[in-house]
C-alpha positions as CSV (number, residue, x, y, z in Angstrom):
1,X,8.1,-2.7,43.5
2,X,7.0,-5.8,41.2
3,X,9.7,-8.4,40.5
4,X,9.2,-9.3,37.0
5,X,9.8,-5.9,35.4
6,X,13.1,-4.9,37.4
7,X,14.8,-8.7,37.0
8,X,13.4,-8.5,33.0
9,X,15.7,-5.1,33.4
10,X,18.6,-7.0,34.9
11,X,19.2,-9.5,32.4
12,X,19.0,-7.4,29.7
13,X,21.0,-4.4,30.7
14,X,24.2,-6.2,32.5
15,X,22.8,-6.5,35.9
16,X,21.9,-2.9,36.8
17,X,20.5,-1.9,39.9
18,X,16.5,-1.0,39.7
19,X,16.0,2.7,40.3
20,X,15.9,4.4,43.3
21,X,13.5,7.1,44.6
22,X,13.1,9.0,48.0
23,X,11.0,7.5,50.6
24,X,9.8,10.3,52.5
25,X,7.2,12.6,52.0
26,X,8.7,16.0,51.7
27,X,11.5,14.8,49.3
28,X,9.4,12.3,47.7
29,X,7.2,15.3,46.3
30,X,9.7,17.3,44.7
31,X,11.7,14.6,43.2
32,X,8.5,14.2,41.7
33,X,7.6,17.0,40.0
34,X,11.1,17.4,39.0
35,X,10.4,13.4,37.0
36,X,7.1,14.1,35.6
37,X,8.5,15.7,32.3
38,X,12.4,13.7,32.0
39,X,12.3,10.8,34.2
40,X,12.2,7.2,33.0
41,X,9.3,4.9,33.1
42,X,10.9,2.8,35.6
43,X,12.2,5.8,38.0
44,X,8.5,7.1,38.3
45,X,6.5,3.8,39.2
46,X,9.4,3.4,41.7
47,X,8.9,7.2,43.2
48,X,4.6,6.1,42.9
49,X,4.8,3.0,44.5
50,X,6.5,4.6,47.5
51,X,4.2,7.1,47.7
52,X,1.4,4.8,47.7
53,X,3.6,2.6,50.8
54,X,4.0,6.1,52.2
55,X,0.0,6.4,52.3
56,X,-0.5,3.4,54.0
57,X,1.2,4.5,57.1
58,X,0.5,7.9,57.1
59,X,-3.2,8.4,55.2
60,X,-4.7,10.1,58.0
61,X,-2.1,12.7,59.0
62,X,-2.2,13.3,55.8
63,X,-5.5,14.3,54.9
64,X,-4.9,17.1,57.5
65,X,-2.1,18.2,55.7
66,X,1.9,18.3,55.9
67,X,4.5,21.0,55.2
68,X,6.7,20.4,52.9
69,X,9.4,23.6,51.5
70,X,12.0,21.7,49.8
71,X,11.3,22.5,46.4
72,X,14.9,23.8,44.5
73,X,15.1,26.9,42.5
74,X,17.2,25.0,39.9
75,X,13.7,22.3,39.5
76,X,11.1,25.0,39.2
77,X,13.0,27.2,37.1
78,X,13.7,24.2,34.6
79,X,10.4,23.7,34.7
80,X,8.9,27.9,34.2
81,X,12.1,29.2,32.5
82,X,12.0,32.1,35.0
83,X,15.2,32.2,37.0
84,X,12.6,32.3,40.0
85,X,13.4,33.9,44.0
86,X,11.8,31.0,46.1
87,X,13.5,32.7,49.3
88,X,9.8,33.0,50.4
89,X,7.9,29.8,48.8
90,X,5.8,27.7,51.6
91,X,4.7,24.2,50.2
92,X,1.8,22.0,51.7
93,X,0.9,17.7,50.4
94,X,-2.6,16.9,51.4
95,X,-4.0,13.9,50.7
96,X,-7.6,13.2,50.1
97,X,-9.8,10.2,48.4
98,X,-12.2,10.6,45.1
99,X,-15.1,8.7,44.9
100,X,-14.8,8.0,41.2
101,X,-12.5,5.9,39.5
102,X,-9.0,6.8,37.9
103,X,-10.7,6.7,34.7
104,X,-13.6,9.1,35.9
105,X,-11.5,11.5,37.6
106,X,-9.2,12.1,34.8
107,X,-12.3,12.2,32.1
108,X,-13.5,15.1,34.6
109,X,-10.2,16.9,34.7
110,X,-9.5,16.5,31.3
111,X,-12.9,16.6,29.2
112,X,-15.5,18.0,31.3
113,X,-16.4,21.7,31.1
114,X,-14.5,23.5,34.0
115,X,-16.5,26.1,34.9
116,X,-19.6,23.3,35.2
117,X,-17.9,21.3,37.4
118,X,-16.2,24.1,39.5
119,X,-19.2,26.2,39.0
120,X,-18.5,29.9,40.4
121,X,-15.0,29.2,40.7
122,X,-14.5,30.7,37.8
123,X,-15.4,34.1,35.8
124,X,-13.8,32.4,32.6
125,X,-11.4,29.3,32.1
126,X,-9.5,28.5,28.4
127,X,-7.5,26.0,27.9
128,X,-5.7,24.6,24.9
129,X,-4.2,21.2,25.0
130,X,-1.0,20.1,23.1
131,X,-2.6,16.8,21.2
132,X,-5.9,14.5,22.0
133,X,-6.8,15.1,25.7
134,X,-9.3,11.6,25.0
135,X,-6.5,10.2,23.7
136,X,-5.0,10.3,26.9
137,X,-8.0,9.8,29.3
138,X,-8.7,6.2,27.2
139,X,-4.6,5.7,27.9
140,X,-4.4,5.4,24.4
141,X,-1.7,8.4,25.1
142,X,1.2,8.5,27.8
143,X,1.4,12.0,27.8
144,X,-0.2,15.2,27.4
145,X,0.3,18.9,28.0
146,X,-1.7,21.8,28.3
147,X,-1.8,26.0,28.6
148,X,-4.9,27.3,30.7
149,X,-5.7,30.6,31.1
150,X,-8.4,31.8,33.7
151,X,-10.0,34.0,36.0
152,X,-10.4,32.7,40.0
153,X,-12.8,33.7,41.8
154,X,-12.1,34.1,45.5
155,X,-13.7,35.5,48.9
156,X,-14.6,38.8,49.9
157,X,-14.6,40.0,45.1
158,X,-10.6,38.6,45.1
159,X,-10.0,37.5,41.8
160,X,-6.9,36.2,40.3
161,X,-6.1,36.1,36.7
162,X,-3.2,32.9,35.8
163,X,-1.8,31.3,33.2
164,X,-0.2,28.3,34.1
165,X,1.3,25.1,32.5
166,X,0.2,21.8,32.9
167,X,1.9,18.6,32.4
168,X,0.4,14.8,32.6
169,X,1.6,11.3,32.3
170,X,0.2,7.8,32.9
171,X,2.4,5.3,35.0
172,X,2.5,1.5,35.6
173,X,2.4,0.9,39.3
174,X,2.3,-1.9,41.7
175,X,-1.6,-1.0,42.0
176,X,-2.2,-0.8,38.1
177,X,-2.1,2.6,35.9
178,X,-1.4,5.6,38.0
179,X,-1.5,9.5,36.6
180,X,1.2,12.2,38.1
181,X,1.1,15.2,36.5
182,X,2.3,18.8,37.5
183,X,1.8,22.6,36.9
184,X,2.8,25.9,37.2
185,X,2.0,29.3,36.9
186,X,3.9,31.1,33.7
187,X,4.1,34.5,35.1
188,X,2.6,36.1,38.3
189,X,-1.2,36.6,38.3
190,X,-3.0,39.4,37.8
191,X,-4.9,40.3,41.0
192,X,-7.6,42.6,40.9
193,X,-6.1,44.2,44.8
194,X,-2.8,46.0,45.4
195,X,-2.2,44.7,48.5
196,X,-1.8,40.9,47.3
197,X,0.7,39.8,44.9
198,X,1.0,35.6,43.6
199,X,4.4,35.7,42.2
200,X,5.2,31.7,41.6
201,X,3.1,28.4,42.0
202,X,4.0,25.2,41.7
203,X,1.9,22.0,42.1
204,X,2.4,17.8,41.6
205,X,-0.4,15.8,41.8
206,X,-0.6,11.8,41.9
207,X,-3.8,9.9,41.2
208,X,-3.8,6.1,42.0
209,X,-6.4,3.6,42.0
210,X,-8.0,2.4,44.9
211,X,-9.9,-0.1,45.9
212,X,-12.3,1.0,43.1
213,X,-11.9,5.1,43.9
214,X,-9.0,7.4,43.6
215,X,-6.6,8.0,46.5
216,X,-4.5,11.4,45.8
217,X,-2.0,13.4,47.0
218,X,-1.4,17.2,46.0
219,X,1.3,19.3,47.0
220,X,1.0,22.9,45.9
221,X,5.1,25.1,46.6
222,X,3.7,29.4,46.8
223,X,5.2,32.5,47.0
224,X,2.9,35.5,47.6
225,X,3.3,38.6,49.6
226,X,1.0,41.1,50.9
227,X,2.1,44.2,49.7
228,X,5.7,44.1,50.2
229,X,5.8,41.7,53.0
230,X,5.8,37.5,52.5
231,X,2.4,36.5,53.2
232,X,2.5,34.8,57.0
233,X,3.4,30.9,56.4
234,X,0.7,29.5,58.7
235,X,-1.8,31.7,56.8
236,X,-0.1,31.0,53.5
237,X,-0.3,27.2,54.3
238,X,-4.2,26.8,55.4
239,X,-5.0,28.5,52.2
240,X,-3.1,26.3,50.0
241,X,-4.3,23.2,52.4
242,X,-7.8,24.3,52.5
243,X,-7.5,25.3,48.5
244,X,-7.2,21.5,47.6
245,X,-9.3,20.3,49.7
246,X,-12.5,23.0,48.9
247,X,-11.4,21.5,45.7
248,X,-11.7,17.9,46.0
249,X,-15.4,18.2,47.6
250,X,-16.7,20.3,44.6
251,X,-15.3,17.4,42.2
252,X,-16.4,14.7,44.7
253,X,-20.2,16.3,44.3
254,X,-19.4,16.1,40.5
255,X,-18.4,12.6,40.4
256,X,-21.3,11.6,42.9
257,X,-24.0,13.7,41.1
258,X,-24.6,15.7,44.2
């Protein structure tokens, strides 16, 4: 936490205390995606720049993933409007590191054709943003929204069709202009099997700068079952975990022209 800010805060507001924000992973994550849309300014760099502490000890742990299951029914379903059953949601964080720069990353995310960069990923991929998405890439913009709709392609012909919600803002952290953003499906997906079902999904990402890349962390909350029975959490969580990290090597070849 940088000193000038919070004592500027102090002086003007009758001495009150700076912000406070969890320091551990798993409650760190969902506190969150809860802020992304409602928090203040000040309560999110505070939650980012202990994440970014929390990196530093834990960076290579986390890049093989960590369980994490805490998200509340009362967040997500301010978030979806959908009064949603998380009695079976499993949540994984996994961090990883992006060769490009903040700026790159979120040009790719934002402005880039999907289906180019995620090539076969995809049988089709719309998406319709709420204002200027360059607006925000050039951080002319602190927020923007967006509603995707798409096909995902998966192994052995799955496919999955979703509509999901996306939400991004920029942030002033201790290590300069930082992105958190967070999404979530609308309504369960259409799967082209009987024996699958994706009922809710729920994701926060954070992009920070470093040391001329991007360090991230993603945390993805699912509830699927296979027919009528929860899918198995240890399956359940190597897919998510091996989901967004499959996904951070395709974008990594994109940034790096590979």
């Amino acid at each position: 936490m940088r000193a000038i800010p919070w004592l500027l805060s102090l002086s003007l507001l009758g001495c009150r205390p700076p912000p406070e924000a969890p320091a551990e992973l798993e409650e760190l994550t969902a506190w969150l995606f809860e802020k992304v849309r409602d928090g203040s300014d000040e309560e999110l760099t505070v939650g980012v720049d202990n994440l970014d502490a929390w990196l530093d000890r834990h960076f290579d742990e986390a890049t093989e993933g960590y369980t994490v299951d805490n998200l509340s029914e009362a967040v997500a379903g301010e978030a979806d409007g959908r009064d949603p059953d998380l009695s079976d949601l499993v949540g994984a964080s996994v961090a990883t590191v992006l060769s490009g720069s903040l700026t790159e990353v979120e040009r790719t995310h934002l402005l880039a054709n999907q289906m180019k960069v995620f090539e076969g990923e995809y049988n089709s991929f719309d998406r319709t943003f709420d204002g200027d998405p360059s607006c925000f890439v050039d951080q002319e913009c602190a927020t923007e929204g967006a509603r995707t709709q798409s096909v995902n392609n998966y192994p052995l012909g799955l496919e999955l069709g979703v509509d999901f919600r996306t939400e991004w803002r920029w942030i002033e952290a201790a290590d300069g202009p930082t992105v958190v953003y967070r999404t979530w499906l609308r309504r369960p997906a259409d799967v082209n099997v009987d024996w699958l079902a994706v009922n809710y999904q729920y994701f926060v990402g954070v992009n920070m700068p470093h040391n001329g890349k991007t360090r991230r962390l993603q945390t993805t909350w699912i509830a699927a079952s296979l027919g009528d029975t929860p899918v198995p959490e240890d399956m359940a969580l190597n897919m998510v975990v091996d989901g967004m990290v499959g996904s951070d090597e395709t974008l990594n070849e994109w940034l790096t022209g590979e």
